[in-house]
N, C-alpha and C positions, 0 to 999 in steps of 0.2 A: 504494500500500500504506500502513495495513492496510486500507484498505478494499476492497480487491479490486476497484476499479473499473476497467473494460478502457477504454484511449484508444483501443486499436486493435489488433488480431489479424490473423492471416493465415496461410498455405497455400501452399507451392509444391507440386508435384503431378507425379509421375513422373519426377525429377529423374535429368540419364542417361538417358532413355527420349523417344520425338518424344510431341509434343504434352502439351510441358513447358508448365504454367499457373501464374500467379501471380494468389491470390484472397485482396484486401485491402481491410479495412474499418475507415476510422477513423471515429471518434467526437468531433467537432469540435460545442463548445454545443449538447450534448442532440441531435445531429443525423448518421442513420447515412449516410457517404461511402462507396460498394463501389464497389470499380476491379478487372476480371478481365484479364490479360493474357496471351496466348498467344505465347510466346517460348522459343526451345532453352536451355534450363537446364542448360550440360554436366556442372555438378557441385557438390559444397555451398558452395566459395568463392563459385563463381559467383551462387549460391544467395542466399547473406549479405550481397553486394555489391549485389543488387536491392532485399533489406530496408533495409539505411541509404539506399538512394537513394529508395523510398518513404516511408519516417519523415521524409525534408527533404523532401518533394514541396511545390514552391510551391501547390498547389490543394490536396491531402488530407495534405501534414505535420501531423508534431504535436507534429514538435519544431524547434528554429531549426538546432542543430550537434550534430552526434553527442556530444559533449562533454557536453550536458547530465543523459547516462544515466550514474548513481552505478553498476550493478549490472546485467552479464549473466548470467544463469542456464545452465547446460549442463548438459543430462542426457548424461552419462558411464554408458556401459554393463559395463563392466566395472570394478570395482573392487579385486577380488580381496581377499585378505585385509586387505589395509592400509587398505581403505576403508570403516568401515562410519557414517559420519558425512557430512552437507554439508563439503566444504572451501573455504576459500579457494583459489584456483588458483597456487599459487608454481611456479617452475621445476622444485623437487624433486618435487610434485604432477603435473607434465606428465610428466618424466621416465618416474611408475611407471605412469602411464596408457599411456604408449608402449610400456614395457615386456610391457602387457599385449595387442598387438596380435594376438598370434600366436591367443589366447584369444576375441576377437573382432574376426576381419577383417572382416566387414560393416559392424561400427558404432564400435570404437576410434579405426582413423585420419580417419576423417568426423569424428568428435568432436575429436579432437586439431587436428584442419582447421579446425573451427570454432571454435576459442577460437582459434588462432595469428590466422586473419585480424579476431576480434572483437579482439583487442589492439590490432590496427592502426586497425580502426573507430572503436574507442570507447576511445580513451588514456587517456580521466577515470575509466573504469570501474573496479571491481572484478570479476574474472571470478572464477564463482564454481561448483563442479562438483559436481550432485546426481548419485551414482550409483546406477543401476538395481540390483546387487546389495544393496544397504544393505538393503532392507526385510526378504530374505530371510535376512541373519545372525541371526534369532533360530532357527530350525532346528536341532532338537537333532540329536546325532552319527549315531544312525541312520538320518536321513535324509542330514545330507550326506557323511556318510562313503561312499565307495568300497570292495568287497572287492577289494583291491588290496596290496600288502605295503603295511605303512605308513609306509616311509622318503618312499614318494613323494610323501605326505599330509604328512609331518611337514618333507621337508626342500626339498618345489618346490611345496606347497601346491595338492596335485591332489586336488581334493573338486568336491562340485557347488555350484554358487552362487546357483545362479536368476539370471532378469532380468525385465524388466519392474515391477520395485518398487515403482516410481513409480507406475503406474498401480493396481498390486496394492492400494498403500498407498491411494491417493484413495478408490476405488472398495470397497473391503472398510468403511472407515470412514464414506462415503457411504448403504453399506447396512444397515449395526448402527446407525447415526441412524435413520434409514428405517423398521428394525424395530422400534428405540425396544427394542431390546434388546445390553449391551454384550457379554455374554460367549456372543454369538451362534456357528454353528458355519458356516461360508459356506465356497463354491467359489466363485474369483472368474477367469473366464472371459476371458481378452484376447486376441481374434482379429482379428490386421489382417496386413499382410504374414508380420509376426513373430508368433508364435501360442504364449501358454504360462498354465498352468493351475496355481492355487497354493492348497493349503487352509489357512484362516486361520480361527483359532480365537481367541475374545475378545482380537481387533485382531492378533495375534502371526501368521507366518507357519510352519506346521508342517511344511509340503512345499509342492517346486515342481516341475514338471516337467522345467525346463533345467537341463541342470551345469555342468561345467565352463566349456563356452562355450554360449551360444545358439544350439546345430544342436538340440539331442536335444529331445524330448515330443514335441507335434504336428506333424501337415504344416504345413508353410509354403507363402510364397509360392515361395519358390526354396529350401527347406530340407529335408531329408529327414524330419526328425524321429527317432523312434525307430528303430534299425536292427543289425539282428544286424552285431556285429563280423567275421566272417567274412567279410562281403561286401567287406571294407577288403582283407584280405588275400587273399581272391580274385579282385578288381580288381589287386590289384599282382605280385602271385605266377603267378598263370594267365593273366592277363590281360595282364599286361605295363604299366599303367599305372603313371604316375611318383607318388611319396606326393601333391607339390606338384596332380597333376594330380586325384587321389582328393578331395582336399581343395576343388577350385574343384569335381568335380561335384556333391558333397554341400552345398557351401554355396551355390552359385549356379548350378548346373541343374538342383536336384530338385523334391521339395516339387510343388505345381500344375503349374510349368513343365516340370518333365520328365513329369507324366502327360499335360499336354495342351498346352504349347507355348505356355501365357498362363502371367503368376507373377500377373496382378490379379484377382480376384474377381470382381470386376464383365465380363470378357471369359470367363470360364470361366464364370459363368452366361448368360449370352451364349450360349457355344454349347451348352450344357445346352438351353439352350430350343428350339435349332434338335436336339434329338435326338442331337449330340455323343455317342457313347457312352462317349470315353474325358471326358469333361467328367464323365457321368453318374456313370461310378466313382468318379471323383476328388471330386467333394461327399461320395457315401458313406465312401471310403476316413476323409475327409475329418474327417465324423462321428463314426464308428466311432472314430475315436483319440481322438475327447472324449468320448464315454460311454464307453469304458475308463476314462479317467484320473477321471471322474466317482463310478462305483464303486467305484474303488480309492480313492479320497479321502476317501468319506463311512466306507469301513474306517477311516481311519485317523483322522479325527476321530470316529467312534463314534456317527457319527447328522450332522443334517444340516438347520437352518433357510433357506437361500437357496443357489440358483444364481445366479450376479451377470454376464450375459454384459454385454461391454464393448469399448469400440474400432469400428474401421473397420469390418469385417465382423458383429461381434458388434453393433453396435449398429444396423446398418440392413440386416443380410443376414437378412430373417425364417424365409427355406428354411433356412439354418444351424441358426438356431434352432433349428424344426421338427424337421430331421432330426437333432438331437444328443442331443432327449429323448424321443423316441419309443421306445414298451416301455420305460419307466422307470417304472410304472406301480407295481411290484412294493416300490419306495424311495419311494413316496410325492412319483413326480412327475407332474404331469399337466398338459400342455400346454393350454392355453386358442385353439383355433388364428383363433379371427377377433379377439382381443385382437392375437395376435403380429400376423397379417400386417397390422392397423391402425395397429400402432405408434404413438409417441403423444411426447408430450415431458419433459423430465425425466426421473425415475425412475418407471419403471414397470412396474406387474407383468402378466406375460403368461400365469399359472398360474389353471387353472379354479378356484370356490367351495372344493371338495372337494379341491385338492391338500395333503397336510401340507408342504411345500416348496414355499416361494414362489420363481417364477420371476421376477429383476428385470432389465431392461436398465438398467442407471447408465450415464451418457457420463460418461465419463474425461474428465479434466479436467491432464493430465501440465505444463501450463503452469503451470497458479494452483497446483499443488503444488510445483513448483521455485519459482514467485515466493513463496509461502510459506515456504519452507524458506531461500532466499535473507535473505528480511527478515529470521528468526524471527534468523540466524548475526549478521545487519550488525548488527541490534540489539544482541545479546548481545556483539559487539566492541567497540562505542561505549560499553556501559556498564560 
């Protein structure tokens, strides 16, 4: 930094899950090193202990001692109200992140996991916490307010917060470049395991789909997304299920995996092709929750220059695509379908001549916006 020059990047893959892979590329004098490893990943410790042992690798290192990293970056997913800034990571900073476990069990204590063991890694570091909520505090009260009484809003801070920010933020600013226009009006599209939809208006984020925690908007990979409250209370009341227990199936049996038994994209189209019929629902179910929130979006920003799909699925699942803007015709969207399923690299657009809405795939980029945001703080400490 600042030049954004990558030494080296990498991927662990299904972590928790068989056929854990580790896909590492360094960049040693102009010259690209990839080493794929197929090894049980049981968990993120485990995870981060494979990274520092490939960063010393005597053939593809590219660095002598852990020591020599000034700056770990962590995308921190919840930050609740006390966080709408990059932090330095102090004790008091872990503390409220822990605090906020309960808000997101999926991705808080993996976070919290991975800066305790990066401490231990990298003792020279500065650990340093970009959270996922941040992008979304500009949300005026309508949106993130709950009709709810409002002691509960004023005195335990139960509002909606979004996440994915990070991506939101890259990807929204990526695309108002792109358009060569700033006070653009974009739906910015992030579908990968975790899946959420957020209208951003000249850079500013107006609405998002997630609230309080990261279950609600779309289906997920293991997430239910949107869901009548009722069915909470009629799991626990008729049903006889424990809260604790309502709560592991909404967050990690629903979503893909309880339509069809895969939570990865790549296996639920998989059996879509083989005729799956519950795979077949669950793409549309799938869809259909992002052309809702598509339409209800471009209500709320009052018209609508780009759709920006982005991430894992969004950015290499072209049936996604496909089936998300079809009969959108009427909003001035129209699908270009042998651009999509050619795909292409960069930012690109996958909307016919005659669409008034450009369709664009941006790849997120959630790293070089932490390492940017990372610099932009250590800078502004030193001076």
């Amino acid at each position: 930094m600042p030049e954004a020059k990558i030494i080296c990047s990498g991927l662990i893959d299904r972590i928790g899950l068989d056929g854990s892979t580790i896909h590492h590329k360094a960049f040693i004098r102009e010259k690209e090193h990839a080493r794929k490893e197929s090894i049980r990943i049981s968990d993120h410790a485990a995870g981060l202990q494979e990274v520092a042992r490939l960063l010393v690798d005597p053939e593809i290192g590219v660095i002598q001692d852990p020591t020599e990293i000034d700056a770990v970056g962590h995308r921190a997913v919840h930050g609740g109200e006390s966080f709408s800034d990059t932090m330095i990571i102090t004790q008091e900073v872990k503390e409220k992140i822990k605090k906020l476990f309960p808000l997101a069990p999926l991705h808080n204590p993996p976070n919290y996991l991975g800066i305790e063991v990066a401490e231990k890694i990298f003792p020279a570091a500065r650990q340093v916490a970009v959270f996922d909520t941040a992008f979304h505090q500009t949300m005026p009260p309508v949106a993130y307010r709950m009709a709810i009484p409002r002691e509960f809003y004023e005195e335990h801070g139960i509002r909606n917060y979004g996440f994915h920010g990070t991506s939101h933020k890259y990807v929204s600013e990526k695309a108002a470049a792109y358009l060569q226009k700033k006070d653009s009006k974009l739906i910015t599209i992030h579908l990968g395991n975790g899946c959420s939809i957020s209208a951003v208006q000249s850079g500013v984020c107006m609405d998002t789909c997630m609230g309080l925690g990261p279950m609600n908007g779309l289906i997920m990979g293991t997430r239910a997304g949107d869901i009548d409250q009722s069915v909470i209370f009629h799991l626990v009341n008729q049903l006889g299920y424990s809260l604790d227990s309502v709560n592991t199936i909404l967050n990690k049996k629903s979503g893909m995996l309880g339509l069809t038994g895969f939570s990865d994209m790549r296996d639920v189209k998989a059996e879509r092709n083989k005729g799956n019929k519950d795979a077949m629902l669950a793409y549309d179910m799938y869809a259909y929750h992002i052309k809702k929130y598509i339409g209800s979006y471009i209500a709320v920003l009052n018209g609508l220059d780009a759709l920006v799909f982005t991430a894992g699925v969004g950015e290499n699942d072209p049936l996604t695509r496909s089936l998300s803007t079809k009969n959108l015709e009427y909003l001035g969207i129209h699908l270009d379908e042998e651009k999509n399923a050619a795909g292409g690299k960069g930012i690109y657009e996958i909307n016919t001549a005659n669409s008034t809405v450009k369709i664009l795939v941006v790849p997120t980029n959630e790293e070089l916006e932490i390492a940017r945001q990372c610099f932009v703080l250590l800078t502004q400490i030193t001076h």
